[in-house]
MIROGU-30126 format. One record per residue: x, y, z of N, C-alpha, C, CB in turn; residue in one letter. Coordinates in pm, 1 decimal, padded with zeros to 6 digits. Glycine has a CB too. Layout:
n.c1, n.c2, n.c3, ca.c1, ca.c2, ca.c3, c.c1, c.c2, c.c3, cb.c1, cb.c2, cb.c3, resn
X, Y, Z, X, Y, Z, X, Y, Z, X, Y, Z, a
...
# end
This chain:
n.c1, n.c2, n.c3, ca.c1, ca.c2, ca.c3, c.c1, c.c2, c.c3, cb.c1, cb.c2, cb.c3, resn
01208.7, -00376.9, 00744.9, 01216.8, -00308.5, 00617.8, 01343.9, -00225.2, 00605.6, 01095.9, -00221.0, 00599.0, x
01396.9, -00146.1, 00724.9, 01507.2, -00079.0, 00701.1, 01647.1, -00158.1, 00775.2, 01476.2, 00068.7, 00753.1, x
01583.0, -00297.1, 00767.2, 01739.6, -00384.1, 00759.8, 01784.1, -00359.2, 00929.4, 01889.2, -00290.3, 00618.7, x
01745.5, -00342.9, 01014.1, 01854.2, -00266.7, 01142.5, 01769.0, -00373.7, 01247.8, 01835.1, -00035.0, 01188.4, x
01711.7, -00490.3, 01262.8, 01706.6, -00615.0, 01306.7, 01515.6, -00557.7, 01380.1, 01874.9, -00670.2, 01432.4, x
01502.0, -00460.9, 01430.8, 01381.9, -00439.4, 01479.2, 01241.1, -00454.7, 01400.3, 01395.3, -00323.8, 01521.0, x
01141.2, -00485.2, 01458.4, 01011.9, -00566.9, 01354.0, 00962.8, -00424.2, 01339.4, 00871.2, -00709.4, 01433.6, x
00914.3, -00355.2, 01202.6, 00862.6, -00290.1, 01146.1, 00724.7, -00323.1, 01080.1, 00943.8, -00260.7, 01087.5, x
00635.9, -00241.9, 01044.2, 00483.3, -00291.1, 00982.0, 00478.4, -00213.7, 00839.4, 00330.2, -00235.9, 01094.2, x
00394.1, -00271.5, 00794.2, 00362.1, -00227.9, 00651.0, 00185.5, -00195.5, 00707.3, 00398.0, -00378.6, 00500.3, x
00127.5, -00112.1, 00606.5, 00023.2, -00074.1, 00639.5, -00066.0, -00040.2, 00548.7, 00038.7, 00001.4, 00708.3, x
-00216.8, -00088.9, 00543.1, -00339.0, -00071.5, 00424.2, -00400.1, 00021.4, 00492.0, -00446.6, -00202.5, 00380.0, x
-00397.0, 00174.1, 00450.1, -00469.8, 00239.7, 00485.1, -00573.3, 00298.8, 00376.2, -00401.5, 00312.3, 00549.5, x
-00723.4, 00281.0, 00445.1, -00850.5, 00306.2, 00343.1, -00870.5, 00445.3, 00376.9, -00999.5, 00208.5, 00366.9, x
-00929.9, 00521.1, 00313.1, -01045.6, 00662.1, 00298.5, -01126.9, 00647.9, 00216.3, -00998.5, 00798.3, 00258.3, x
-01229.3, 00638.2, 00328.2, -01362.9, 00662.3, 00270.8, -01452.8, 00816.0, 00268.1, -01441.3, 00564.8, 00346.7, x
-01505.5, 00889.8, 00122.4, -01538.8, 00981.3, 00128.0, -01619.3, 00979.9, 00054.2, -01474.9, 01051.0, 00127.9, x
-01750.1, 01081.7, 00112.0, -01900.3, 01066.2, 00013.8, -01903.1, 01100.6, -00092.6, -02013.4, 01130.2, 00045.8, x
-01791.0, 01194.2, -00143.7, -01796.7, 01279.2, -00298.8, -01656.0, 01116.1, -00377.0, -01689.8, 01545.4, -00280.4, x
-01569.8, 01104.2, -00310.1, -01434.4, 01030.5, -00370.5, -01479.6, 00910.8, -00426.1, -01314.8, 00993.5, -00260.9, x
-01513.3, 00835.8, -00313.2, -01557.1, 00665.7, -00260.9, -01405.1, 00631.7, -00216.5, -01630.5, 00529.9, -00414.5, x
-01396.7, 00554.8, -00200.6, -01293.3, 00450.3, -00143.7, -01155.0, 00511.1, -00241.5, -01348.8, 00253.3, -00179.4, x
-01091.9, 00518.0, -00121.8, -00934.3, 00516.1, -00211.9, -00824.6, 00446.5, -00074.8, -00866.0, 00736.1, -00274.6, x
-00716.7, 00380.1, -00154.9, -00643.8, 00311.8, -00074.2, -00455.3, 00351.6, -00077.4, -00686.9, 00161.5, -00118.6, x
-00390.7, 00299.2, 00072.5, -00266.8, 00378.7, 00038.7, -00187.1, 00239.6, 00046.5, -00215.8, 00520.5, 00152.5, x
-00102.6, 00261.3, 00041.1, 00013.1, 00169.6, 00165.0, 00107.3, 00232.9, 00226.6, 00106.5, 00056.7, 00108.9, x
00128.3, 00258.0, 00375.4, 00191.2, 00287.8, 00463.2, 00299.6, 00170.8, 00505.1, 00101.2, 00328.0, 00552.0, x
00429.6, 00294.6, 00593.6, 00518.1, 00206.0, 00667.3, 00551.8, 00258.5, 00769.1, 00625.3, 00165.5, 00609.6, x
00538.8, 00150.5, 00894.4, 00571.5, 00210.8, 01072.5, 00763.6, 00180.5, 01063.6, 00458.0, 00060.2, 01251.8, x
00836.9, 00201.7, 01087.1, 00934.5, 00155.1, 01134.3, 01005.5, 00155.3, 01271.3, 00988.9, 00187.0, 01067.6, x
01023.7, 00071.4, 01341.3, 01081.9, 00103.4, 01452.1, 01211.8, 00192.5, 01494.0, 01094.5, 00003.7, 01486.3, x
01236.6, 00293.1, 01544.0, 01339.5, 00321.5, 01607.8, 01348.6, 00369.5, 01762.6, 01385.2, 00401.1, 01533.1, x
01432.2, 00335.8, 01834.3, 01443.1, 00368.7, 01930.5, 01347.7, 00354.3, 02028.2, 01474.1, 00454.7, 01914.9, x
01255.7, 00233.4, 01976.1, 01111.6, 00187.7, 02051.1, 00987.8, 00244.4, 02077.8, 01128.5, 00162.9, 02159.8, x
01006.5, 00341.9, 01945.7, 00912.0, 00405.0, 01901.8, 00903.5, 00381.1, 01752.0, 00924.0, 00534.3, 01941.6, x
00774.3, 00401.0, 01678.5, 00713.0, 00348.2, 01535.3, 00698.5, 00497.8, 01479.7, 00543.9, 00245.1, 01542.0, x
00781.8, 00477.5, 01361.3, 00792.6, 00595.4, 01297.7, 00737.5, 00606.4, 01110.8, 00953.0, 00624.3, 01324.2, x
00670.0, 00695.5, 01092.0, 00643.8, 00669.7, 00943.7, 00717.3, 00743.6, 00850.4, 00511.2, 00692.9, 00910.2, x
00624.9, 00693.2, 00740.0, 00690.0, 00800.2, 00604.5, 00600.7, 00870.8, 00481.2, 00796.2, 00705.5, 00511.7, x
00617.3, 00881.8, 00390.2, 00511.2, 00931.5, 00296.2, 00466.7, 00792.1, 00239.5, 00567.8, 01045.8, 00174.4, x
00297.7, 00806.2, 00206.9, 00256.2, 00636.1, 00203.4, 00255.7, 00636.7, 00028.2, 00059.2, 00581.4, 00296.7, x
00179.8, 00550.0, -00004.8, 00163.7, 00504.9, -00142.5, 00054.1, 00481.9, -00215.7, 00213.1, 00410.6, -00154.5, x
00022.3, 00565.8, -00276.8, -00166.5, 00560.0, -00379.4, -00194.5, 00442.3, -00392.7, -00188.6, 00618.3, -00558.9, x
-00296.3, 00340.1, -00369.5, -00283.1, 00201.4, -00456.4, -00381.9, 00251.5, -00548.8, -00322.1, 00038.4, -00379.9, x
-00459.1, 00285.4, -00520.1, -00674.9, 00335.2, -00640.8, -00721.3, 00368.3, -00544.7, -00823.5, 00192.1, -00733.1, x
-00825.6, 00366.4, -00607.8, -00972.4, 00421.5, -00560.0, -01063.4, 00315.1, -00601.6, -01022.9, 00571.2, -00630.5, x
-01188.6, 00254.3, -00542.4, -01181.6, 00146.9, -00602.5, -01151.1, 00026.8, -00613.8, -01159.1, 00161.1, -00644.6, x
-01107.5, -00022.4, -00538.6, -01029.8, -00128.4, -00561.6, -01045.1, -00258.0, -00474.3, -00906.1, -00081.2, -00553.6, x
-01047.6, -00400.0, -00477.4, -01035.9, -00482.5, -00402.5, -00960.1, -00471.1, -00308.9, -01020.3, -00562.2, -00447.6, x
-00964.8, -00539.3, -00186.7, -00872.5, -00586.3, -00072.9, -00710.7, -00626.9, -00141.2, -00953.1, -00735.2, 00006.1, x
-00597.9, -00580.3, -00088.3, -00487.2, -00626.3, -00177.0, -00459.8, -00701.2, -00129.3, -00387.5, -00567.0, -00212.2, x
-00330.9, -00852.4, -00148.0, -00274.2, -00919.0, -00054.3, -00171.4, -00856.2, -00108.6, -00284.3, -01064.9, -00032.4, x
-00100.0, -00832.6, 00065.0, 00055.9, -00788.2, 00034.1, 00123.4, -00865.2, 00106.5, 00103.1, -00643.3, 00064.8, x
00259.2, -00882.0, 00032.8, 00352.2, -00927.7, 00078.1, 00499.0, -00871.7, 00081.5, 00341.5, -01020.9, 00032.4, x
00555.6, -00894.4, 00175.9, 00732.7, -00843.5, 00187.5, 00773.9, -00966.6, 00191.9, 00801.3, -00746.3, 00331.0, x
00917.3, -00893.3, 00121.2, 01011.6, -01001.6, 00114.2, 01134.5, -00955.6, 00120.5, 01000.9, -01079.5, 00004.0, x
01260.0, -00987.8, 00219.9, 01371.6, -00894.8, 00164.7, 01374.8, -00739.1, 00133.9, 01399.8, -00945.1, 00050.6, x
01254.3, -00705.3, 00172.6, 01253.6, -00524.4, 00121.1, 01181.5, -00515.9, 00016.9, 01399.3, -00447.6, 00072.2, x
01149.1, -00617.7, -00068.7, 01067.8, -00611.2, -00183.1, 00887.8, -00578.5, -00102.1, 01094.0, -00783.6, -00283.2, x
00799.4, -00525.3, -00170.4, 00664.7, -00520.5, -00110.3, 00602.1, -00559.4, -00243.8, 00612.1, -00370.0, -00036.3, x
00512.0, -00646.7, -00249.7, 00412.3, -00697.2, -00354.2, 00268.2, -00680.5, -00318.4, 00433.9, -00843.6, -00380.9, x
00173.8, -00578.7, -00361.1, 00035.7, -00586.4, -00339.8, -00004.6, -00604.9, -00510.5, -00030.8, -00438.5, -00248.6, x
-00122.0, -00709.0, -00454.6, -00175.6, -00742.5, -00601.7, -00329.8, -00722.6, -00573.1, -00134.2, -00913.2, -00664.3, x
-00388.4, -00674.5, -00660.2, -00552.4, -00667.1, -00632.1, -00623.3, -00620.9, -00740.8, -00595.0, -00572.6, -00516.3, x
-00762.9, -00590.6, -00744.4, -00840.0, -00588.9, -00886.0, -00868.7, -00434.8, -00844.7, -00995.9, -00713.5, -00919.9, x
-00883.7, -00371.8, -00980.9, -00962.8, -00223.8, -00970.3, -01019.5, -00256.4, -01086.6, -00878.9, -00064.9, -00965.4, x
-01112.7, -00156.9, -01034.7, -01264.9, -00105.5, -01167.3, -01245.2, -00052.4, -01252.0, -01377.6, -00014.7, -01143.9, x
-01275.0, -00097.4, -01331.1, -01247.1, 00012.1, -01465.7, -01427.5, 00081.5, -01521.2, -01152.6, -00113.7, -01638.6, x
-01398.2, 00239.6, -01487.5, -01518.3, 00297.7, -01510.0, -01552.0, 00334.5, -01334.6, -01632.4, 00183.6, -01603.3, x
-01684.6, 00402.9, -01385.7, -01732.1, 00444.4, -01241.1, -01855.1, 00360.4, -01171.3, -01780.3, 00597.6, -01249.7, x
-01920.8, 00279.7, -01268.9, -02029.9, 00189.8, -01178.8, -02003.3, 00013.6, -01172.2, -02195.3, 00215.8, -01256.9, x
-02129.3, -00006.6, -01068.4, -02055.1, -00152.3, -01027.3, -02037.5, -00261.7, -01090.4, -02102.3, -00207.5, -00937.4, x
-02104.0, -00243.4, -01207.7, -02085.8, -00380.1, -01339.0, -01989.0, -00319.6, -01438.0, -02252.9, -00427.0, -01443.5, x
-01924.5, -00248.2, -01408.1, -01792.4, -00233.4, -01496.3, -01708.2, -00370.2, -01452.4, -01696.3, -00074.0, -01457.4, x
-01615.4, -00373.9, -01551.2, -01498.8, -00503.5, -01565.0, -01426.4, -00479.4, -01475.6, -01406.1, -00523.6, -01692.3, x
-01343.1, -00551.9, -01385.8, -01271.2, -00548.3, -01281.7, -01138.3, -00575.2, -01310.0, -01318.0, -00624.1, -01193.2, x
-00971.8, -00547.1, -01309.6, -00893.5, -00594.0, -01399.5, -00767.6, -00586.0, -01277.8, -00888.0, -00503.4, -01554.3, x
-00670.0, -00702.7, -01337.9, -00582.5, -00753.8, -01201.5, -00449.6, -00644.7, -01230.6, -00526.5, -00962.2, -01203.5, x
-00399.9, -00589.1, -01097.2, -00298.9, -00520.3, -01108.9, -00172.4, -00572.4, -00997.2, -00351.0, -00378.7, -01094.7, x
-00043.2, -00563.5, -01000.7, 00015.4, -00597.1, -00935.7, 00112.8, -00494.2, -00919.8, 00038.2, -00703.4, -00961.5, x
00181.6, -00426.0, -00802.0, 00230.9, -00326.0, -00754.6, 00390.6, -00399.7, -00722.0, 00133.1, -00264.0, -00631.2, x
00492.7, -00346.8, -00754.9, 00575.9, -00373.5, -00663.5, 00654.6, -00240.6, -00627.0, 00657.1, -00484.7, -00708.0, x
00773.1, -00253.1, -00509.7, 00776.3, -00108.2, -00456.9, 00872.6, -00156.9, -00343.2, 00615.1, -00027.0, -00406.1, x
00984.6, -00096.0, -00320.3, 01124.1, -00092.0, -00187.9, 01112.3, 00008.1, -00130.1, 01285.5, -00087.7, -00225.5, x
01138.1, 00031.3, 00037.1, 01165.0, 00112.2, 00079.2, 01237.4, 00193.7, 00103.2, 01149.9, 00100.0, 00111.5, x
01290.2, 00321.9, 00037.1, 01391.5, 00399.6, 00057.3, 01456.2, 00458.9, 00184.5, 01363.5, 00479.1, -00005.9, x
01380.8, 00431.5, 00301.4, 01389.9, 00499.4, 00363.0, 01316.3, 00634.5, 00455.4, 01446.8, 00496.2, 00311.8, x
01192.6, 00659.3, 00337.6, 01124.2, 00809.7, 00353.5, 00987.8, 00747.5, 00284.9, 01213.5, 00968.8, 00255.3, x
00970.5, 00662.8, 00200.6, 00906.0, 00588.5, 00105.8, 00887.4, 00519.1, 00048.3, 00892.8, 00595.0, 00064.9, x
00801.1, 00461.3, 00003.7, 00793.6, 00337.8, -00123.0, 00851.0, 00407.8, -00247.5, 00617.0, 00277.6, -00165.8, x
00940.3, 00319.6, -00286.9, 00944.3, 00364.2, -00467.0, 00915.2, 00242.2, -00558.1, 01114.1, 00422.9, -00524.7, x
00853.4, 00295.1, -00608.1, 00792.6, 00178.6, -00753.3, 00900.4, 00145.5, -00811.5, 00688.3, 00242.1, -00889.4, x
00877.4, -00009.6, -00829.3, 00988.4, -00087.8, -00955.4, 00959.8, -00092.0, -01087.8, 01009.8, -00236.6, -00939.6, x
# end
């Protein structure tokens, strides 16, 4: 992700909480110096399906469904995220 040849991770991190419910981030490890280093992560919902993400070139694509409303037969509706790494963070495109 930060271009400098070492394998770096992208990361789905969940919280689960009894008052919240489910909310989801996306994180990034980067390697330096053979140690994995992070940064500030990224809101995806609360709510929400499993995303598939993908990198590409620095580009990050998570696409997935969130709820609209608070119970479980509400409509479910497709969202797609995209987002580069600055360095410190994801920034939205």
């Amino acid at each position: 992700m930060d271009k400098d040849g070492d394998e770096d991770a992208v990361l789905l991190l969940g919280l689960e909480s009894a008052d919240k419910g489910s909310r989801y981030y996306l994180g990034a490890a980067l390697q330096s110096d053979g140690r994995f280093v992070g940064g500030q992560s990224l809101f995806l919902g609360g709510n929400i399906t499993q995303p598939t993400i993908v990198l590409n070139d620095g580009m990050l694509t998570a696409s997935y469904y969130y709820r609209v409303g608070m119970f479980s037969n509400t409509q479910m509706v497709a969202r797609t995220v995209r987002a580069r790494w600055n360095g410190m963070r994801f920034e939205l495109l």
